[in-house]
Every structure is written in C-alpha cells, then in structure tokens.
C-alpha positions in Angstrom: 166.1 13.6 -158.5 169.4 14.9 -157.3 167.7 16.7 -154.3 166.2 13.3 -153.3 169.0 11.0 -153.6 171.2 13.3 -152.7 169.8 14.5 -149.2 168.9 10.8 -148.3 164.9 11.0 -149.2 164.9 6.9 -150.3 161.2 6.7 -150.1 161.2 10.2 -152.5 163.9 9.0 -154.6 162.0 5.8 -155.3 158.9 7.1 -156.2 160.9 9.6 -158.9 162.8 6.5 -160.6 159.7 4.4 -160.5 158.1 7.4 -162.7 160.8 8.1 -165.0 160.6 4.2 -165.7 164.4 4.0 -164.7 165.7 0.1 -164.3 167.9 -0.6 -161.6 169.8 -3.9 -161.0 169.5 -5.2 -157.7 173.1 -3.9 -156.1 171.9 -0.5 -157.6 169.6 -0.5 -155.8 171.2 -0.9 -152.6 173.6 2.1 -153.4 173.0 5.6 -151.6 174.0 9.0 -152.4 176.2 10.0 -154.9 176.8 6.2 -156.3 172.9 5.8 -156.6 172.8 9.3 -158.3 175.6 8.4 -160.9 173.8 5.2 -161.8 170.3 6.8 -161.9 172.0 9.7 -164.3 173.5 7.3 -166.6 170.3 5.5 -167.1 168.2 8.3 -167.1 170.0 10.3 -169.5 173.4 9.1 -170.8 176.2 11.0 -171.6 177.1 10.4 -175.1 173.2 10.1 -176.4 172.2 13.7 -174.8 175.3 15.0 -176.2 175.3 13.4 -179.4 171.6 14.8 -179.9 172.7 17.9 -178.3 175.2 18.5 -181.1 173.0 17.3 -184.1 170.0 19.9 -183.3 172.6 22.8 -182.3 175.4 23.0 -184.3 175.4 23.7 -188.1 175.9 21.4 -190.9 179.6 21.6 -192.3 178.2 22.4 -195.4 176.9 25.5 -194.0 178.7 26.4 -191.3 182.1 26.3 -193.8 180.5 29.4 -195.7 181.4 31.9 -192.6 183.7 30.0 -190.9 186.3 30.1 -194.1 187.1 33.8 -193.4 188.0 33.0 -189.9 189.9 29.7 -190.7 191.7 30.6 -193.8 194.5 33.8 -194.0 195.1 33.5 -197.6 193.0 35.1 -200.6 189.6 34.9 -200.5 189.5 33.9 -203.8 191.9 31.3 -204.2 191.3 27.7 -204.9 192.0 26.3 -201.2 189.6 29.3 -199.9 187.1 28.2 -202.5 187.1 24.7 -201.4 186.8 25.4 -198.0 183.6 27.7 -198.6 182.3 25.1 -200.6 183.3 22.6 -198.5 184.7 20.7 -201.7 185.8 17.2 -201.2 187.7 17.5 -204.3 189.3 20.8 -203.3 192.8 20.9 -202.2 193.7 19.3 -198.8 193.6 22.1 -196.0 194.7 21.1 -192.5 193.9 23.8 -189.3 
C-alpha cells in the first residue's frame, strides 16, 4: 500500500484499496501521495483502535501485573499495609501515588 501510493502507481494503489474494502469520499480520492496515504491509513487501520487492541492483548491486567511491579514501585517494607495493597491491588488499601 505505501509503495503504491507512495511512488505514484494510481492504477496499483486502486486495485489494493478496492481489496482491502477501504471507502473513500470523492475528494479522497482525488488526493495523491502522502495525503492519499494518510487517509487510506486512517481508514484502513486507525490509530487509537490498533492501539487500543494492541494494549488489551499485550499488556497485563493490573491485577496481575501489580504482583511484580510493587517491588519496583514501592521503597518501603515489603510487608507493610501500603505494599500489601499495592500487590493486591486493593481498592480499599491506602492511597499510593507514583
């Protein structure tokens, strides 16, 4: 896709938005280069979605990630009631700000 639009391959470029079943208004279009290839990318993949998705299959509940990252986060004792409620990610623990 970015080879095609990019290097000025309309008849290419066309053909590849056709497939991936990507809309384009009528001024869109129209556009060339890198304002076709900005459009094309936020239809064909947005932003906030990929990253969004990105982040819920990648990253660890807080839940679970709290249990090793306490030792990193908190100085204090280990065994104290703020480090407890940040292992346990305790809503009802004390309030602990980083």
């Amino acid at each position: 896709v970015f080879d095609a639009i990019m290097n000025f391959k309309k008849e290419e470029a066309a053909k590849l938005i056709e497939k991936l079943d990507i809309k384009l208004d009528s001024e869109d279009k129209d556009k060339e280069g890198k304002p076709l290839l900005k459009v094309v990318m936020r239809r064909w993949l947005p932003a906030g979605d990929a990253l969004l998705q990105m982040i819920t299959i990648h990253l660890p509940s807080p839940v679970t990630a709290q249990k090793y990252r306490c030792e990193l986060l908190y100085e204090g004792p280990p065994d104290d009631e703020a480090a407890i409620g940040i292992k346990n990610c305790d809503p009802k623990g004390p309030l602990m700000m980083y």
